[in-house]
C-alpha positions as CSV (number, residue, x, y, z in Angstrom):
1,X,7.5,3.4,-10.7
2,X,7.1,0.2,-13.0
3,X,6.4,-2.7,-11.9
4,X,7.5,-4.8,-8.8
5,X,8.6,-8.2,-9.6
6,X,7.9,-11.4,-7.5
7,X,11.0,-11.8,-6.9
8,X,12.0,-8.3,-5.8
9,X,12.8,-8.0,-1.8
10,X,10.9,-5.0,-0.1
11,X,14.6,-3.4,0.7
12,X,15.0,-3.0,-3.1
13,X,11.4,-1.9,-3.7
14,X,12.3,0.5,-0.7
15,X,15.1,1.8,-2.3
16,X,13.3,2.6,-5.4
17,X,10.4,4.4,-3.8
18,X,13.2,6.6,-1.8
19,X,14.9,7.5,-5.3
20,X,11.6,8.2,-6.5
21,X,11.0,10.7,-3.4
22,X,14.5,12.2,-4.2
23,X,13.3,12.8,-8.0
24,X,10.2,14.4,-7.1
25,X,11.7,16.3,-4.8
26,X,14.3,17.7,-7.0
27,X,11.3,18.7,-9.7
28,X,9.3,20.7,-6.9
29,X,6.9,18.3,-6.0
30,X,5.0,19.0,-3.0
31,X,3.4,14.7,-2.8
32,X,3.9,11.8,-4.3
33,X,1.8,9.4,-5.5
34,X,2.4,5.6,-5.2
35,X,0.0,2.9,-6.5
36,X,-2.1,0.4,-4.2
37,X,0.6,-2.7,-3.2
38,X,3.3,-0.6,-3.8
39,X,5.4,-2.2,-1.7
40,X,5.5,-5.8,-3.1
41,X,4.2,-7.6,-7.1
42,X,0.8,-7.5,-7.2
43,X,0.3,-10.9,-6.0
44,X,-4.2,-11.2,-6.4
45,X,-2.8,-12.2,-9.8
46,X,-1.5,-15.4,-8.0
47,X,-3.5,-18.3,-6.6
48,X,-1.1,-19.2,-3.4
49,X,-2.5,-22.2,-1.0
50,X,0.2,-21.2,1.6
51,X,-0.5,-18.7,3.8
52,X,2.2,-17.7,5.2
53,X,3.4,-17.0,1.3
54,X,0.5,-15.0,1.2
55,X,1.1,-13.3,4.8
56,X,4.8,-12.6,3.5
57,X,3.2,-9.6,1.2
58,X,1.3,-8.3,4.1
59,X,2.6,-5.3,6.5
60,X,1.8,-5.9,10.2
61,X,2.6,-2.2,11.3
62,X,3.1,0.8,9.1
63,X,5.7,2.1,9.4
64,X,7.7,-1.1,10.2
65,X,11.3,-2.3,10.3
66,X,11.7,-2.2,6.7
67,X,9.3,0.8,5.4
68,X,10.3,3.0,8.2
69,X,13.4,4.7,5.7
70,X,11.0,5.5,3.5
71,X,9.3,7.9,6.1
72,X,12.3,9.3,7.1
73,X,13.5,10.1,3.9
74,X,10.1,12.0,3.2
75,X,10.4,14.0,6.9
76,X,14.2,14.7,5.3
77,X,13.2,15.8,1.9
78,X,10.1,17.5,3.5
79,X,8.0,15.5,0.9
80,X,4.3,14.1,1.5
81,X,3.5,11.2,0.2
82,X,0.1,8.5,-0.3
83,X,1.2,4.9,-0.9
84,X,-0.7,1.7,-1.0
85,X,0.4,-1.6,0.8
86,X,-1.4,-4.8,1.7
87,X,-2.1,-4.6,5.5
88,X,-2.3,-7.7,8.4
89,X,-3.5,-7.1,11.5
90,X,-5.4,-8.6,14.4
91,X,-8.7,-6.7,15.2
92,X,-11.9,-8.4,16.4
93,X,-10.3,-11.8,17.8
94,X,-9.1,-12.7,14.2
95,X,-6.5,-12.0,12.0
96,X,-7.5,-9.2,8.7
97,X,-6.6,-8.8,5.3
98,X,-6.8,-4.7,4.2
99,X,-5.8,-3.6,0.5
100,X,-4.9,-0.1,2.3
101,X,-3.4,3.5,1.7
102,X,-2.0,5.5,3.7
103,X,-1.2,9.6,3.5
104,X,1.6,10.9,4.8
105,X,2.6,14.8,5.3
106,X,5.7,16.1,5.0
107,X,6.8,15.6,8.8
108,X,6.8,11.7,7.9
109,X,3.9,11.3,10.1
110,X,0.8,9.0,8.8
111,X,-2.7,11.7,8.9
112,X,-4.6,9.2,7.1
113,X,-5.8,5.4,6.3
114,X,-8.3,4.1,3.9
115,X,-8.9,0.8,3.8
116,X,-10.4,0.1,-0.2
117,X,-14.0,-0.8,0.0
118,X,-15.1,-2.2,-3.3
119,X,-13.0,-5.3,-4.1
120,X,-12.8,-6.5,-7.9
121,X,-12.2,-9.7,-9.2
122,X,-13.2,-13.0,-7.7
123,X,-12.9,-15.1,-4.7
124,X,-12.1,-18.3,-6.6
125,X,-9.2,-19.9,-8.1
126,X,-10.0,-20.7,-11.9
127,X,-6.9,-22.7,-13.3
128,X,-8.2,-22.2,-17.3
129,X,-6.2,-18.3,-16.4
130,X,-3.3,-17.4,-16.7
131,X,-3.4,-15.0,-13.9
132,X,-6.2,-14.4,-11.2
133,X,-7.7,-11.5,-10.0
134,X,-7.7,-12.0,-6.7
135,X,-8.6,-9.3,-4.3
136,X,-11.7,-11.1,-3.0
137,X,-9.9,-14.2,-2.0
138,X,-6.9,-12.1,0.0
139,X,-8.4,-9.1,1.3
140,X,-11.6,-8.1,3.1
141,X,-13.5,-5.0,2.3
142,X,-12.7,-2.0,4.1
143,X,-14.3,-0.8,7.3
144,X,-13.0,2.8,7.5
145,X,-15.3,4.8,4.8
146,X,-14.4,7.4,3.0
147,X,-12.7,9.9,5.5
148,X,-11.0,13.0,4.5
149,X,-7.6,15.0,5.4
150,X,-6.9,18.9,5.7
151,X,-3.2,18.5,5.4
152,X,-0.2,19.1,2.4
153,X,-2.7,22.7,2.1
154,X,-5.6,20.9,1.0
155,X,-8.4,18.4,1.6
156,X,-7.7,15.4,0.2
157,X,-9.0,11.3,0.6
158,X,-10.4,8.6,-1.6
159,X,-14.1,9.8,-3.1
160,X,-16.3,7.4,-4.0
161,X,-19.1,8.2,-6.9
């Protein structure tokens, strides 16, 4: 996939994943593979103070306005697909930060969501970096477990040993 730049809008990291569908697709691939924050830089590696900079790499529903071509072009291709996105939403009274993946089957329909547990890096800026690692300070750990999925003619989900 390479990498997502900062400055890269979601419409032309959308296009790319789409393409990358198409490719697979056309090679006899059954599922593809995205990496976690697929859908925007990997932006722990930045120490933002503004939140709603930070909220702007956040999805609110999946899919949404701009992810939702990305579905149908999987339910068109007939093409599964697992990608990882930074997830906002409102549970418990307040508002949550999930590094989360999704799987989608080859209808374009979501059949799972794992929300990652164990969170590297640290919580606090420290300005003698270059870049941060910041997953503690943006997201909160997961509160789904490790569930599974009988779909795509298998069992798949996110093992933890």
């Amino acid at each position: 996939m390479g990498p997502v730049g900062r400055a890269e809008t979601r419409a032309e990291t959308i296009r790319r994943h789409k393409e990358l569908l198409r490719q697979a697709k056309s090679r006899g691939c059954d599922l593809v593979v995205f990496p976690e924050l697929a859908f925007t830089t990997f932006f722990p590696r930045w120490f933002l103070e503004d939140d709603p900079e930070v909220d702007s790499f956040f999805e609110r529903e999946m899919p949404g306005p701009q992810t939702a071509g990305l579905f149908e072009e999987a339910a068109r291709l007939a093409i599964g697909f697992c990608i990882g996105y930074a997830e906002l939403v409102e549970e418990r009274g307040s508002k949550q930060r999930f590094n989360t993946a999704i799987l989608v089957d080859k209808s374009g329909q979501i059949v799972g969501k794992y929300r990652k547990v164990h969170l590297p890096g640290h919580a606090d800026y420290r300005p003698e970096r270059r870049f941060q690692h910041l997953e503690k300070l943006y997201f909160q750990p997961g509160d789904l477990g490790f569930p599974v999925w009988r779909t795509l003619g298998g069992v798949m989900g996110n093992v933890h040993l």
